[in-house]
Every structure is written in structure tokens, then in C-alpha cells.
C-alpha positions, 0 to 999 in steps of 0.5 A: 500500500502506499499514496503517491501525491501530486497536483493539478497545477494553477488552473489551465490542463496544458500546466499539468505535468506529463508524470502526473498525467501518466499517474491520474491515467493509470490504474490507481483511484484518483482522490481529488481534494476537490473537484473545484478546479479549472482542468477538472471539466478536461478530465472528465471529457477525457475519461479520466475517473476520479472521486472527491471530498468536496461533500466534505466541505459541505459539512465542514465547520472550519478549514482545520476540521476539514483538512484533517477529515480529508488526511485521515480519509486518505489514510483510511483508502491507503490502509485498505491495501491499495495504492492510491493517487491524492490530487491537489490543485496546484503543486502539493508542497506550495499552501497545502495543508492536507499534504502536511497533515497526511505526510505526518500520518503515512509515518506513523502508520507505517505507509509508502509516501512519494510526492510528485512534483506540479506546476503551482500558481506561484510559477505563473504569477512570479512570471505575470509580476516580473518578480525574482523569488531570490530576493525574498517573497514570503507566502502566506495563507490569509488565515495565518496572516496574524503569525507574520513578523512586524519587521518583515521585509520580503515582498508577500502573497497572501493565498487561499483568498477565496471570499469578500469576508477573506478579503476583508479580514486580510485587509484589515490584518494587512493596513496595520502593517503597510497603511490603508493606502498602500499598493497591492496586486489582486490575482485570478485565474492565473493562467486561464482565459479569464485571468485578472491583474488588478493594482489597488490600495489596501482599503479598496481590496474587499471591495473588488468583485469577482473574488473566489478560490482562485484569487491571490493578493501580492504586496510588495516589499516595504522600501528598506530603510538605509539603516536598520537599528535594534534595541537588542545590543544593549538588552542582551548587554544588560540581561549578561550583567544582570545574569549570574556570572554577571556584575556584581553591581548590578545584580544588586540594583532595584527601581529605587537604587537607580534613581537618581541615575536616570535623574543625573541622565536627564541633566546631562543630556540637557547639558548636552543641549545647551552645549550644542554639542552632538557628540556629547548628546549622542552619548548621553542619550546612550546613558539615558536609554541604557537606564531605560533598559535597566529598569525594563530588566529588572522589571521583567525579572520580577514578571512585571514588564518586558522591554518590548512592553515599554516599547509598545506601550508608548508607540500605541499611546502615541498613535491613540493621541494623535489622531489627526495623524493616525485617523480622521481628525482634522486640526487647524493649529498646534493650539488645537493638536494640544487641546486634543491631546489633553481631551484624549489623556483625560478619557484615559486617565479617567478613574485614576486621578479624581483631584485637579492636581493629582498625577504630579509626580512627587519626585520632580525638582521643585522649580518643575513641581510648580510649574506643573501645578500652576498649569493644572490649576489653570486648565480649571480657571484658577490663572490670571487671563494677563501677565500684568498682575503676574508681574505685581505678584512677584513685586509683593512677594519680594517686598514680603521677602525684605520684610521678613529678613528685617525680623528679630533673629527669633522669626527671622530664619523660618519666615525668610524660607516662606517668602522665598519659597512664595517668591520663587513660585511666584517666578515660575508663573511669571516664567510660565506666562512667558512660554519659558520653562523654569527648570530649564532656564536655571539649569542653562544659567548654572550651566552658564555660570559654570562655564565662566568660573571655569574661566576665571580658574583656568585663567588665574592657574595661567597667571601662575595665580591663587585665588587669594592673590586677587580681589573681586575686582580682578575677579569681576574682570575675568567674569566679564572676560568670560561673558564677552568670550561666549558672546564671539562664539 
């Protein structure tokens, strides 16, 4: 007993082979998986006998069901002792299920398997398209198309699109890799008379008519970026300092050891920033993403979270918040790309922050605590509408200030520290009303005053001087030196 294998090619009789000719005109029943073929009509008219399962597909619940009902068939007919032929359409090692499903069987029970090469629809359809295989094309079922890698980088033909509901399912599955408007190749009846080749966009593909068993869809490749980058170097670094064997060091950190890592990495990008300097900043962005990737680790280590989870995270909440880019919203300005942008973050935080001020984080420098907390205060109407009184406001806490450090030495410290708080918030709304950023602009002005002491010091070791050699006058100089240098570069 054994089951000889082959198929009836894409769809015209003359792309039957001569060997599977020679097997379906033998003396072997021939089980066709179905009848459903283009050739099938020519080999009635020639006499040649043939069964099929299609009553099978009748009764069918799923595409899985049915393949495996028609294997284990085949099996059945082979274990009764004679030799049979099972027909495909097409070429049997090209999207074929049942193939696989009765390779896997015939084993384990012992029966003869021999798989005879045909013609399938790809043949005729890399002809049609002018598309080489060796550069890469990746095939699919459409049922499977939920398995494809998001990066993938091959052109890709998606078959067994055999209705619009197919279609539709495919078209949506394939818009969240390439975009609505991407450019697709619908196929039909390859090789026949009535052969179609339709160009579409993706969001047109279920809505073509003529859609059956015989209709494939080819999506070329996505352009290749020039350089493609990957997380994983610096992952895999980390899981190999974090395993055993690994850094001592970092083995020991947790989320709360390493913040004030990430927080000295902010600031030295910004510093980075204001120097103007790329190469500093490329590598401070390194450290940033490094802490990044170490907090990703140890989450993960304890099940919490994945790297890839950070990740997707974020690129899903920036599609969902950009609307106007990602979807049907039309905005006039980026005035209005904000209004949005707090519409749609207050619907997701809904439940989660029930006062005004909540979601201030409590571990931000204070200068940017304030101003957070003014803005959040504002969005309710708590804000002056003009910077006039805002000006006032910092003159009266000033005066406050003055006022306090007149007090007996009893009342003076603690009252001092008050006003000079209310002075300083006073400032980062003032700042605010501005369009300026308090935390950025003291951190550029100690970044500034660094620079010009830097001056001063390296100019007195030049002079062979100490710092008691001089007075503040000559101290002065060297500053306005130092300022009058920054204005030239």
C-alpha cells in the first residue's frame, strides 16, 4: 500500500505535468481534494475517473476540521491495501495543508509516501509580476496572516483568498502593517482565459468583485530603510550583567537604587543641549536609554514588564493621541493638536486621578513641581487671563521677602524660607506666562555660570595665580572676560 501525491497545477490542463498525467491515467483511484478546479471539466471529457471530498466541505465547520477529515480519509483508502493517487490543485508542497497533515500520518502508520512534483500558481504569477523569488517573497495563507513578523521585509502573497469576508479580514490584518493606502496586486485565474491583474490600495481590496478560490493578493516589499537599528545590543548587554556570572553591581540594583541615575541622565543630556554639542548628546542619550533598559530588566525579572512592553506601550499611546495623524481628525493649529491631546489623556486617565492636581509626580525638582501645578490649576480657571498682575505678584512677594529678613533673629530664619519659597513660585508663573520653562532656564544659567568660573580658574592657574592673590575686582574682570568670550562664539 502506499499514496503517491501530486497536483493539478494553477488552473489551465496544458500546466499539468506529463508524470502526473501518466499517474491520474493509470490504474490507481484518483482522490481529488476537490473537484473545484479549472482542468477538472478536461478530465472528465477525457475519461479520466476520479472521486472527491468536496461533500466534505459541505459539512465542514472550519478549514482545520476539514483538512484533517480529508488526511485521515486518505489514510483510511491507503490502509485498505491499495495504492492510491491524492490530487491537489496546484503543486502539493506550495499552501497545502492536507499534504502536511497526511505526510505526518503515512509515518506513523507505517505507509509508502512519494510526492510528485506540479506546476503551482506561484510559477505563473512570479512570471505575470516580473518578480525574482531570490530576493525574498514570503507566502502566506490569509488565515495565518496574524503569525507574520512586524519587521518583515520580503515582498508577500497572501493565498487561499477565496471570499469578500477573506478579503476583508486580510485587509484589515494587512493596513496595520503597510497603511490603508498602500499598493497591492489582486490575482485570478492565473493562467486561464479569464485571468485578472488588478493594482489597488489596501482599503479598496474587499471591495473588488469577482473574488473566489482562485484569487491571490501580492504586496510588495516595504522600501528598506538605509539603516536598520535594534534595541537588542544593549538588552542582551544588560540581561549578561544582570545574569549570574554577571556584575556584581548590578545584580544588586532595584527601581529605587537607580534613581537618581536616570535623574543625573536627564541633566546631562540637557547639558548636552545647551552645549550644542552632538557628540556629547549622542552619548548621553546612550546613558539615558541604557537606564531605560535597566529598569525594563529588572522589571521583567520580577514578571512585571518586558522591554518590548515599554516599547509598545508608548508607540500605541502615541498613535491613540494623535489622531489627526493616525485617523480622521482634522486640526487647524498646534493650539488645537494640544487641546486634543489633553481631551484624549483625560478619557484615559479617567478613574485614576479624581483631584485637579493629582498625577504630579512627587519626585520632580521643585522649580518643575510648580510649574506643573500652576498649569493644572489653570486648565480649571484658577490663572490670571494677563501677565500684568503676574508681574505685581512677584513685586509683593519680594517686598514680603525684605520684610521678613528685617525680623528679630527669633522669626527671622523660618519666615525668610516662606517668602522665598512664595517668591520663587511666584517666578515660575511669571516664567510660565512667558512660554519659558523654569527648570530649564536655571539649569542653562548654572550651566552658564559654570562655564565662566571655569574661566576665571583656568585663567588665574595661567597667571601662575591663587585665588587669594586677587580681589573681586580682578575677579569681576575675568567674569566679564568670560561673558564677552561666549558672546564671539
Amino acid at each position: 500500500m502506499g499514496i503517491t501525491i501530486t497536483g493539478l497545477g494553477p488552473g489551465n490542463f496544458k500546466h499539468i505535468t506529463l508524470e502526473t498525467w501518466e499517474l491520474l491515467t493509470g490504474n490507481n483511484p484518483v482522490l481529488l481534494r476537490t473537484a473545484k478546479h479549472p482542468c477538472v471539466e478536461t478530465l472528465k471529457a477525457r475519461g479520466v475517473p476520479f472521486t472527491s471530498f468536496d461533500y466534505l466541505y459541505d459539512q465542514a465547520g472550519d478549514f482545520a476540521g476539514l483538512y484533517q477529515e480529508i488526511a485521515a480519509a486518505v489514510i483510511e483508502k491507503a490502509k485498505q491495501g491499495q495504492d492510491i493517487v491524492y490530487v491537489v490543485p496546484g503543486s502539493p508542497l506550495v499552501a497545502e495543508k492536507t499534504v502536511e497533515l497526511i505526510s505526518l500520518q503515512a509515518k506513523a502508520a507505517g505507509i509508502e509516501l512519494t510526492i510528485v512534483p506540479a506546476m503551482s500558481f506561484l510559477e505563473v504569477l512570479y512570471t505575470r509580476l516580473g518578480i525574482d523569488p531570490i530576493t525574498g517573497v514570503t507566502i502566506v495563507d490569509a488565515a495565518d496572516l496574524a503569525l507574520l513578523p512586524p519587521d518583515l521585509a520580503t515582498g508577500l502573497i497572501v493565498t487561499q483568498v477565496y471570499s469578500r469576508q477573506v478579503a476583508s479580514d486580510a485587509k484589515l490584518t494587512l493596513m496595520d502593517y503597510y497603511g490603508d493606502e498602500y499598493q497591492v496586486t489582486v490575482v485570478r485565474h492565473l493562467g486561464l482565459p479569464e485571468e485578472q491583474i488588478i493594482n489597488t490600495m489596501l482599503f479598496e481590496l474587499d471591495r473588488l468583485n469577482g473574488i473566489d478560490h482562485l484569487t491571490s493578493v501580492y504586496v510588495p516589499p516595504r522600501p528598506v530603510s538605509t539603516k536598520v537599528f535594534s534595541l537588542d545590543p544593549v538588552v542582551d548587554v544588560m540581561a549578561r550583567l544582570r545574569s549570574p556570572g554577571g556584575c556584581v553591581w548590578d545584580i544588586e540594583q532595584t527601581h529605587l537604587s537607580l534613581r537618581r541615575y536616570i535623574v543625573e541622565e536627564v541633566y546631562e543630556v540637557l547639558e548636552a543641549i545647551e552645549l550644542a554639542d552632538g557628540v556629547k548628546l549622542c552619548e548621553e542619550l546612550g546613558d539615558l536609554l541604557l537606564q531605560i533598559v535597566f529598569h525594563a530588566r529588572v522589571a521583567e525579572e520580577s514578571g512585571g514588564f518586558t522591554m518590548q512592553d515599554v516599547i509598545d506601550s508608548v508607540t500605541e499611546k502615541m498613535i491613540r493621541r494623535h489622531p489627526h495623524v493616525f485617523g480622521g481628525i482634522t486640526v487647524r493649529d498646534a493650539a488645537e493638536v494640544v487641546v486634543n491631546w489633553e481631551k484624549i489623556k483625560k478619557r484615559e486617565k479617567a478613574g485614576e486621578r479624581e483631584k485637579v492636581l493629582d498625577g504630579v509626580p512627587i519626585g520632580l525638582p521643585a522649580l518643575m513641581t510648580a510649574y506643573k501645578l500652576q498649569s493644572k490649576a489653570a486648565k480649571v480657571g484658577f490663572d490670571w487671563q494677563e501677565i500684568g498682575p503676574v508681574w505685581d505678584k512677584v513685586a509683593e512677594e519680594l517686598a514680603e521677602l525684605k520684610e521678613a529678613a528685617a525680623l528679630p533673629a527669633a522669626e527671622r530664619c523660618l519666615r525668610m524660607e516662606d517668602e522665598l519659597g512664595d517668591v520663587l513660585f511666584a517666578i515660575v508663573n511669571l516664567a510660565r506666562f512667558m512660554g519659558i520653562d523654569a527648570e530649564i532656564a536655571l539649569n542653562h544659567t548654572n550651566n552658564k555660570f559654570r562655564r565662566r568660573f571655569d574661566h576665571i580658574e583656568t585663567s588665574l592657574k595661567q597667571q601662575n595665580k591663587r585665588w587669594e592673590d586677587v580681589n573681586l575686582a580682578d575677579l569681576d574682570g575675568l567674569w566679564e572676560e568670560a561673558k564677552k568670550k561666549e558672546v564671539k562664539s
